[in-house]
C-alpha positions as CSV (number, residue, x, y, z in Angstrom):
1,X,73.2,88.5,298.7
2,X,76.6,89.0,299.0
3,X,79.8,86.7,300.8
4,X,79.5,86.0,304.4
5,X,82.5,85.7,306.6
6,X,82.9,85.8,310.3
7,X,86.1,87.3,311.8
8,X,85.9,85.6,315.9
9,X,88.0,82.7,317.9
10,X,86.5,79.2,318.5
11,X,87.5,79.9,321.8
12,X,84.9,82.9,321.9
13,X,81.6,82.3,323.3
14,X,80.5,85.7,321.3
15,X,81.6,84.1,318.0
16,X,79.9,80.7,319.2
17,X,76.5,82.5,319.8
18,X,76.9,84.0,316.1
19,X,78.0,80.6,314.4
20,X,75.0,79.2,316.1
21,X,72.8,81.6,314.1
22,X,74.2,81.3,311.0
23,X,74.0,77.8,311.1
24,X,70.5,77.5,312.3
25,X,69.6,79.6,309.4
26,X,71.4,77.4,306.5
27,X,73.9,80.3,305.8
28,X,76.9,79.5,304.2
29,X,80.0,81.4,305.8
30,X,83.5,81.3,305.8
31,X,85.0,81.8,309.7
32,X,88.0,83.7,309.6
33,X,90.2,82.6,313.1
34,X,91.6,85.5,314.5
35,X,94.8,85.7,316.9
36,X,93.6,88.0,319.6
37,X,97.0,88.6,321.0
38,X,98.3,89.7,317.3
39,X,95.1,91.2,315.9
40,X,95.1,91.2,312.0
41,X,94.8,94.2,309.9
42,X,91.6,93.1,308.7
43,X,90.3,92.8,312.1
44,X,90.8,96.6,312.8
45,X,90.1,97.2,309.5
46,X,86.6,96.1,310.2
47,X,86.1,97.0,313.7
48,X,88.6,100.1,314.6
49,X,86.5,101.3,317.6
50,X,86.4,98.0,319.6
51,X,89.0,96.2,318.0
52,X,87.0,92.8,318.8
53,X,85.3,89.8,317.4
54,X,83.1,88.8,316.7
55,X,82.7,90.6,313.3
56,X,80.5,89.6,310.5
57,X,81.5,90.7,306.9
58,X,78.9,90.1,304.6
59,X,79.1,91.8,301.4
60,X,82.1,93.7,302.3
61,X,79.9,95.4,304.8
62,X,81.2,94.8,308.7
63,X,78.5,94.3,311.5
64,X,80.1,94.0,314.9
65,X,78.5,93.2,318.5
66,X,77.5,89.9,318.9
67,X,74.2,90.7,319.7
68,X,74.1,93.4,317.0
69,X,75.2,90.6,314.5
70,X,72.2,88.1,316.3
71,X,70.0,91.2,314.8
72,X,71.4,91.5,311.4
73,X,71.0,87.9,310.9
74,X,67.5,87.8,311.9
75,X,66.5,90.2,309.3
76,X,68.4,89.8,306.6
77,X,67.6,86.1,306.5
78,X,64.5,85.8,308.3
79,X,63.4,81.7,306.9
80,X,63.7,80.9,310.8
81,X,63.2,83.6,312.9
82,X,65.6,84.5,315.6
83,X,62.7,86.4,318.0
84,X,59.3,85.9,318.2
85,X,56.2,87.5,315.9
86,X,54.4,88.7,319.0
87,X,55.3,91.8,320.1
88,X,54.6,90.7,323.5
89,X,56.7,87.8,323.5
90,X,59.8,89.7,321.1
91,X,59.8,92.0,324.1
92,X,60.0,89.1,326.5
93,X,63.1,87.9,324.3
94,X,64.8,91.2,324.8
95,X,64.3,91.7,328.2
96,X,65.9,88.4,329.0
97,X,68.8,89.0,326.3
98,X,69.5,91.9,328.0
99,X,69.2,90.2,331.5
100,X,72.0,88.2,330.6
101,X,74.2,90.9,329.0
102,X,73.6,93.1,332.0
103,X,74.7,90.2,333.9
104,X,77.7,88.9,332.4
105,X,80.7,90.9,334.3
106,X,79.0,89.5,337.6
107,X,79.4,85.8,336.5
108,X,82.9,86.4,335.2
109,X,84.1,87.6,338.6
110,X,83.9,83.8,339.3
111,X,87.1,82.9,337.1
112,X,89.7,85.2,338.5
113,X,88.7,85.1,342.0
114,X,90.1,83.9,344.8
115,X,89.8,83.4,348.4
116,X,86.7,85.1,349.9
117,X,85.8,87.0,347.4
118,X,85.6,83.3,345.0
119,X,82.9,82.4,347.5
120,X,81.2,85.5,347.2
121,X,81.4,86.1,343.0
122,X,80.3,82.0,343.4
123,X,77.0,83.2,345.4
124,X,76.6,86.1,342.9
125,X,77.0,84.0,339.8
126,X,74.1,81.5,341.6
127,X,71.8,84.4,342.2
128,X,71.5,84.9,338.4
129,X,71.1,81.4,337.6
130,X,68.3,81.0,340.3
131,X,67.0,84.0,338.6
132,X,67.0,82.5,335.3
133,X,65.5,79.0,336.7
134,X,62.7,80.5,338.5
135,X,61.4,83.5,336.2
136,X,63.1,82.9,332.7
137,X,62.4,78.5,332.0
138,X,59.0,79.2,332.9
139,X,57.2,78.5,329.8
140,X,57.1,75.1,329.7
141,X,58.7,74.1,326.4
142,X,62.4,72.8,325.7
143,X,63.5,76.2,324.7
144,X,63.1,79.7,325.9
145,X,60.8,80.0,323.3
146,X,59.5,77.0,323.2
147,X,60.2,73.9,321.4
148,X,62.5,76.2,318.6
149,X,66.0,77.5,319.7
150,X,65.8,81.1,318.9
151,X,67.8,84.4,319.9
152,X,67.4,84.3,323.6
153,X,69.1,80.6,324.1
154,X,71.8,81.8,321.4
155,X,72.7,84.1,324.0
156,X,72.2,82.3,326.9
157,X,74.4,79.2,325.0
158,X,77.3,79.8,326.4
159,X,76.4,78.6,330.1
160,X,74.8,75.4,328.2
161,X,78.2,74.7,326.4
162,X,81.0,76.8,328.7
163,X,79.4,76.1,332.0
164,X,80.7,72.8,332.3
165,X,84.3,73.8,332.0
166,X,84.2,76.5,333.8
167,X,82.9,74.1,336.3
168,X,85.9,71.5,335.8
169,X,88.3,74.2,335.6
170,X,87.5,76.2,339.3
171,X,86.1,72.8,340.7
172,X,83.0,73.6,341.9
173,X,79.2,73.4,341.2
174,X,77.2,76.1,339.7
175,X,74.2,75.0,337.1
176,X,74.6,71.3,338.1
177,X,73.8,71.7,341.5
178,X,70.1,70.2,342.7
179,X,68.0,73.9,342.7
180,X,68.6,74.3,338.6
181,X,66.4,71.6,337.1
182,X,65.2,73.6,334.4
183,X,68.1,75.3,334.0
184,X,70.0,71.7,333.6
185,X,67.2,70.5,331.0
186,X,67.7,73.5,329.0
187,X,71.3,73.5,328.7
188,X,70.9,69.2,327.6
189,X,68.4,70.1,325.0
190,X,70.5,73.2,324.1
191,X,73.7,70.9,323.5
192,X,72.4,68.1,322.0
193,X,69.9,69.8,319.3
194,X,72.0,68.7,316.0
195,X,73.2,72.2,314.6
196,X,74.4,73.5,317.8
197,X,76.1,69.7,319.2
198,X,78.2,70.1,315.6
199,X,79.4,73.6,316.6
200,X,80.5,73.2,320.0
201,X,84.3,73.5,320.4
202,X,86.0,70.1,321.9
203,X,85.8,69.8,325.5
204,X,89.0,68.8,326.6
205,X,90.1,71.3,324.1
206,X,88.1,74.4,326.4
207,X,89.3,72.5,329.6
208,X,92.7,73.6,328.4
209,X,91.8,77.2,327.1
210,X,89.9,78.1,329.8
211,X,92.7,76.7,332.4
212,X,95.7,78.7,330.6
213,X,93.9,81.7,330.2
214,X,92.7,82.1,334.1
215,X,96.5,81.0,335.0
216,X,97.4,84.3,332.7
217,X,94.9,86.4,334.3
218,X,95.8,85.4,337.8
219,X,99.4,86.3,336.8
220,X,98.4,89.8,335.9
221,X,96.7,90.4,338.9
222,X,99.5,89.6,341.2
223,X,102.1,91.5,338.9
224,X,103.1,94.7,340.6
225,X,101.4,98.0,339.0
């Protein structure tokens, strides 16, 4: 069906979610690493509008949007499907992946802040979890789904896997604190199922990413404009 190859950083929780998939599904890929702060040529050769990974290549084709991609995958190799049968439940799937998406520039206030306004993107970031604990886990099985990982904890994987760090990193609590049980059940059986615990970037490794990368950002906050 054609070569597969995904342009994205391991440092990327967009190119993690997309790994994820492919490996769930048995699809043999090659990832390309991309410098984001010297973008290659292929890079915006394949995506010249947002100039971004993750991008998959497959057939000399170029899909781009993680989510997007999460799609692409689903149908093109549908032996485990990413989203449910039921219509029902496939809309249930959605409206939590787009819960999340909706709610991702709130829970990256948290890293850049400082001072009162930490405190305040720390409440904000909490107020989607306890969302997510109280109307999203409620199913009863390991998963979102269930007892099979499917779209919605791909995208939700990156609080299981980058949560941690980001907790280490600003020193505080977020999912490990006592009100997310479900939350903190999820993210252990989210980690340690086999194909994604192979696939998760070394955390000592993130510790360090995460902890340059805010100290840039800080920097370019103070800078005069």
């Amino acid at each position: 069906m054609g070569e597969v190859k995904l342009h994205g950083s391991w440092a990327s929780p967009f190119s993690n979610r997309v790994v994820w998939a492919l490996e769930l599904n048995g699809i043999p890929y090659e990832f390309v690493q991309e410098d984001l702060t010297k973008k290659s040529p292929l890079l915006l050769h394949y995506n010249p509008v947002y100039k971004m990974i993750p991008v998959l290549v497959h057939g000399g084709k170029a899909i781009c949007e993680s989510s997007i991609i999460l799609e692409y995958i689903d149908e093109i190799w549908p032996q485990k499907p990413l989203l449910p049968i039921d219509p029902l439940d496939r809309a249930a799937a959605r409206f939590w992946i787009k819960f999340i998406e909706d709610k991702e520039a709130t829970m990256r206030r948290i890293f850049v802040a400082r001072g009162e306004d930490k405190e305040e993107a720390r409440r904000a970031s909490l107020e989607v979890l306890r969302t997510v604990e109280e109307r999203g886990l409620g199913g009863g099985g390991k998963f979102f789904g269930g007892d099979a990982i499917n779209m919605v904890d791909l995208t939700y994987g990156w609080i299981a896997v980058w949560m941690k760090v980001l907790e280490e990193v600003l020193d505080m609590k977020l999912i490990e604190g006592p009100e997310f049980p479900r939350l903190q059940a999820w993210a252990e059986s989210f980690r340690t199922a086999a194909v994604i615990r192979d696939h998760i970037p070394d955390h000592q490794k993130m510790v360090i990413h995460l902890r340059r990368r805010r100290e840039e950002l800080l920097l370019l906050q103070s800078a005069p404009s």
